[in-house]
N, C-alpha and C positions, 0 to 999 in steps of 0.2 A: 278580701275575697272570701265569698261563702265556701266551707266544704261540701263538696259536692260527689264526692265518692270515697269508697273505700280506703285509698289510697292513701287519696289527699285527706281522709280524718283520721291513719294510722300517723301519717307523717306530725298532723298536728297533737296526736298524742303524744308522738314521743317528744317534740320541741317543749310539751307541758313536762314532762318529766325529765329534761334535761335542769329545761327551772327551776325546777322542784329540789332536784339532785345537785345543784351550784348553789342552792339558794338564793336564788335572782327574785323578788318578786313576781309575776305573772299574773295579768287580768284574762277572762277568758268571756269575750263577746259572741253574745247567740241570744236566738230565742225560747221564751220560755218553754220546759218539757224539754227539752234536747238531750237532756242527761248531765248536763254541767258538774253538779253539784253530785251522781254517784259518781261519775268518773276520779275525781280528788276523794271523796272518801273512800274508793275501793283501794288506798292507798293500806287502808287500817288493816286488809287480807296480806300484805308483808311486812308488817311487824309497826309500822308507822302510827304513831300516837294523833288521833285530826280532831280540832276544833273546831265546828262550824258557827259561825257568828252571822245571824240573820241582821243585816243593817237595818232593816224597816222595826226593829224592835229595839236597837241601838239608839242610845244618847252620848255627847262629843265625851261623858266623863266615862262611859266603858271603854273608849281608846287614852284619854287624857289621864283616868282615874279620879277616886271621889276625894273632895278635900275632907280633911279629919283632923278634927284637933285634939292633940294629944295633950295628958294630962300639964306638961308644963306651957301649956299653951301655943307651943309649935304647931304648924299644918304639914301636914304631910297627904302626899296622894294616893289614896289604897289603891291598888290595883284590882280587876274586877277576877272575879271566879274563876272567866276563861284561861287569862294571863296567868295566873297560878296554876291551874292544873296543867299547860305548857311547862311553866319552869318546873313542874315539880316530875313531870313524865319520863326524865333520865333517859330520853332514846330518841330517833328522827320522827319530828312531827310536822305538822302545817297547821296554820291560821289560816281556816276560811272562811272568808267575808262575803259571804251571798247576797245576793242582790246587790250589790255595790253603788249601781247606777240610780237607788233611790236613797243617795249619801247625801242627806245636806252640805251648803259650802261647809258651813260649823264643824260637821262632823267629818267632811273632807281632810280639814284643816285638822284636825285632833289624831285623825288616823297617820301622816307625815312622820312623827317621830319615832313610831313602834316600826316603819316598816325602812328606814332607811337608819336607826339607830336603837332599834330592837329595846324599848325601853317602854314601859307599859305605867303612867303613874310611878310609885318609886320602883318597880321591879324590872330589875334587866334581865331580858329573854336570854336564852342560850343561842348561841349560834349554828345550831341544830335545828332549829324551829326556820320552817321555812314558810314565805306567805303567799297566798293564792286567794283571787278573789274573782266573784261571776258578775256578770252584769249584760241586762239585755239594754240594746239600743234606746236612746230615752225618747224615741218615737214608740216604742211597744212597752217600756217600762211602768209599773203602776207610780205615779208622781214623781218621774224620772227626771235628773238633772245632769246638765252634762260634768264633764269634771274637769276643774280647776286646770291650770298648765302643769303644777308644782304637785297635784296629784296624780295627774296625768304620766308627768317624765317620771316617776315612781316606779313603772311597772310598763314589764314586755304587755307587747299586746296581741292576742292571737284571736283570729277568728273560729267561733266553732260552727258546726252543724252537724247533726245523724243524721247520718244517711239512708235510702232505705234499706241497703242490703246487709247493712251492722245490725240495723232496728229488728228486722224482718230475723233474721239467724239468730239473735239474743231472744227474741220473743218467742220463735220454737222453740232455742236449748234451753234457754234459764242462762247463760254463760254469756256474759258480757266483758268486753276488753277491759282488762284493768290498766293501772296506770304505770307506766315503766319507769323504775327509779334506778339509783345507778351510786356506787360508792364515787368518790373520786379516780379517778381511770390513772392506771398508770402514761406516764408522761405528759402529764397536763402541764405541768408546770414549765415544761421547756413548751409546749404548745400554745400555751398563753405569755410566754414571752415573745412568740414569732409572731403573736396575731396583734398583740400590742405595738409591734414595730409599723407592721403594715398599714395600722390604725395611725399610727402617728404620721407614716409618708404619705398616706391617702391624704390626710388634714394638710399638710403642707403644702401637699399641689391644689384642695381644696380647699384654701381656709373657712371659706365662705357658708364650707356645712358643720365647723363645731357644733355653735349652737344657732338654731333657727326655732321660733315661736312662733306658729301660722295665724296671720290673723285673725281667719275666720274659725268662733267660738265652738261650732263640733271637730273641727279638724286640731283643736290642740288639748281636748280630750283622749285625745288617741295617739299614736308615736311620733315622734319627730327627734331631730336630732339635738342634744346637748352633751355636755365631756361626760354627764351620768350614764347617760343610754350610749355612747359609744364606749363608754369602761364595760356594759352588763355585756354592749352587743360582742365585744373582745372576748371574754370570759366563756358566754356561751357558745361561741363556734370554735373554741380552743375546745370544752371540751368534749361540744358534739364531734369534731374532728379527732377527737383521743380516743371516742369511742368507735370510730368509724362507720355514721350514719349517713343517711340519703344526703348528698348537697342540697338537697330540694328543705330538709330540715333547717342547714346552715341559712338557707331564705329567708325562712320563716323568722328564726329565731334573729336575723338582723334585721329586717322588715320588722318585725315586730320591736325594737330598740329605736330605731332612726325613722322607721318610714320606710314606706316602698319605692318610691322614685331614689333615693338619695342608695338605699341598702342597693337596687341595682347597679347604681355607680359603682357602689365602692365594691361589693362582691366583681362585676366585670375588671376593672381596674387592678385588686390582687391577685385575681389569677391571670392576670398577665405579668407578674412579676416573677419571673424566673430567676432567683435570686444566687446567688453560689455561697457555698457552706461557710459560715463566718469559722469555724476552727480551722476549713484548708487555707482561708485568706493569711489569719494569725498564726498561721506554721510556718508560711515563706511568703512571706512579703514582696520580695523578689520580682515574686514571678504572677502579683497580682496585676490586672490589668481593670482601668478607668477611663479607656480613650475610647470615644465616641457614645458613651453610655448616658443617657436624659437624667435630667438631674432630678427627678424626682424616686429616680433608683439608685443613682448615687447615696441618696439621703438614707434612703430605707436599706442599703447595703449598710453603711457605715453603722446605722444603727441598730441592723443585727450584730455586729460586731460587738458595738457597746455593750449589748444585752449578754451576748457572751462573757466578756470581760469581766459583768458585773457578777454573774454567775460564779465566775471562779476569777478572782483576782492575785495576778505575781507580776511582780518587776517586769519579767520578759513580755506578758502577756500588754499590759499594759502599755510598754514601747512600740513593739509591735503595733496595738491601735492607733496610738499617736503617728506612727509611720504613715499606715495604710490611710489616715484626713490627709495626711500630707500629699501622700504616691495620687489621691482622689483630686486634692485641689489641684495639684500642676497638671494631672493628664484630661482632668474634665471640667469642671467649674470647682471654686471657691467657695460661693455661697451654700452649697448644700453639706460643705465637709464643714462649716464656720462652724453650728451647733451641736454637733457633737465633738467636738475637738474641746467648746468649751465647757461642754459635759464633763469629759475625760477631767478635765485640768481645775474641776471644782474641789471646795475643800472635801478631803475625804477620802478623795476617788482614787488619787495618782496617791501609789503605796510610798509609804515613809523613805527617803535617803534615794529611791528612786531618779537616777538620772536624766534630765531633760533630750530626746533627741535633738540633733539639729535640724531636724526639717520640719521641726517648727518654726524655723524662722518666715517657713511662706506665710505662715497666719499673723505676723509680727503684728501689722496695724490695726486689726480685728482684733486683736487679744489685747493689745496695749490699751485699745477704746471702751471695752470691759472690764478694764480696772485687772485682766486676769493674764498679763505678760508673763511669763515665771521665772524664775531663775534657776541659776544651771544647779544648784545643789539638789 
């Protein structure tokens, strides 16, 4: 969906700068002149170190590196100019790859390693360095291709467009929006644990949208859903919600990971999950309740739980969880308390000398068929 005002191209600034700010990848689809390409560099007016790398002057060994042989005959891969002055910048930068969308496959395929494993020929990026790249539609691009699936799931995908009343106000002041960046927010980290659970219970009442690859060759140039882009889409609505931005961003920013039809789902589908605080559950056990509750909140309770436990891990805490699979399978269903129960009871998990509840024994035949029965010590 084109931007079409104000709004909707403030909203898509900031989903850019949330990207920007997690370090998520980010393409940014529009047409030529739209301002793409100042917008990511007005980065450089708060303090931000930016590389722009024009692809249409790129060959596969500026993202691969050049082979070189050195004096005892080893090859090694130099890394190009740009890649060096990133590692050597000591502060938050971006890789932008302009033009994108006239990336040969070759050069598709050579770009893969630096952006999901920051490694440039032999030089490894800082993880500091975050990547952004522009690309018009390869109906308006000059010798435009579309891109690969494995380039594709790479990177959020957002649509841009100026609007006229941004264009219009910047062309009388001189003063154009810059890009919003953002340290790491406090509570991110408990917020990308809840939005990772939600991730996992949406997957289980859906399996079917892990991973989906759309046939048709422009639709898998652009987002759709795999365990990659649902890990970036978890990450960024943790922590555009840390920051507390428009839900209309949190859209953007899962639309642009999964797709728009599938991120509808799963955005309508967590906010109906009205979940209760996994710390009151693991205080009094008691007095937790699982009778009449769909087992795909079952699943996604129990596994806020876990994510607690994991967080801070004690004997008490720990029984307590194994309770509360147990109090879930006899009051609601089984299957959904099975996988996290045998979460809990993998190696590692359940703290040393730790005593086995007994109301483990409802999962006896499920645990015994995983090899993962326990014993009482």
């Amino acid at each position: 969906m084109a931007v079409t005002s104000r709004v909707d191209y403030e909203h898509t600034l900031e989903a850019l700068g949330i990207c920007v700010s997690a370090r998520v990848p980010v393409l940014l689809w529009g047409n030529p002149g739209e301002g793409k390409t100042a917008a990511v560099e007005s980065a450089r007016d708060l303090g931000w170190h930016v590389e722009t790398v024009i692809i249409t002057h790129s060959e596969p060994s500026d993202f691969a590196g050049l082979p070189v042989i050195g004096p005892d005959g080893t090859v090694s891969l130099a890394p190009p100019a740009w890649a060096r002055r990133l590692a050597a910048a000591g502060r938050p930068s971006i890789a932008f790859f302009d033009e994108f969308s006239t990336a040969s496959p070759s050069l598709q395929a050579a770009a893969l390693r630096p952006l999901t494993h920051y490694e440039v020929g032999a030089l490894q990026l800082p993880e500091t360095v975050a990547f952004v790249a522009a690309a018009n539609p390869s109906d308006v691009a000059a010798a435009g291709w579309e891109l690969a699936a494995p380039t594709a799931s790479r990177f959020i995908h957002l649509d841009w467009a100026l609007p006229l009343e941004v264009y219009s106000e910047g062309l009388v002041s001189g003063r154009w929006p810059s890009l919003p960046v953002h340290e790491v927010p406090l509570g991110y980290d408990r917020r990308l644990a809840d939005e990772l659970v939600l991730v996992a219970g949406f997957l289980r009442a859906r399996e079917s949208q892990l991973s989906v690859i759309p046939k048709d060759a422009a639709a898998r140039g652009r987002a759709f859903p795999t365990p990659r882009t649902w890990s970036y889409a978890a990450r960024l609505v943790a922590f555009a919600k840390s920051l507390g931005v428009s839900p209309e961003v949190h859209r953007l920013l899962v639309a642009g990971a999964v797709g728009d039809a599938v991120a509808h789902e799963y955005l309508t589908w967590s906010a109906a999950q009205d979940l209760p605080d996994p710390e009151v559950l693991l205080a009094d056990v008691e007095a937790a309740s699982f009778t009449g509750m769909r087992a795909d909140r079952v699943f996604v309770t129990l596994q806020s739980v876990h994510a607690a436990v994991s967080r801070d891990t004690t004997p008490d805490r720990w029984v307590a969880a194994v309770r509360l699979c147990a109090l879930a399978a006899r009051q609601a269903s089984l299957d959904p308390a099975v996988p996290v129960v045998r979460s809990l009871l993998r190696a590692g998990v359940r703290p040393e000398g730790t005593p086995v509840p007994g109301d483990i024994s409802v999962f006896a035949p499920a645990l015994a068929l995983a090899g993962l029965l326990p014993t009482a010590r």
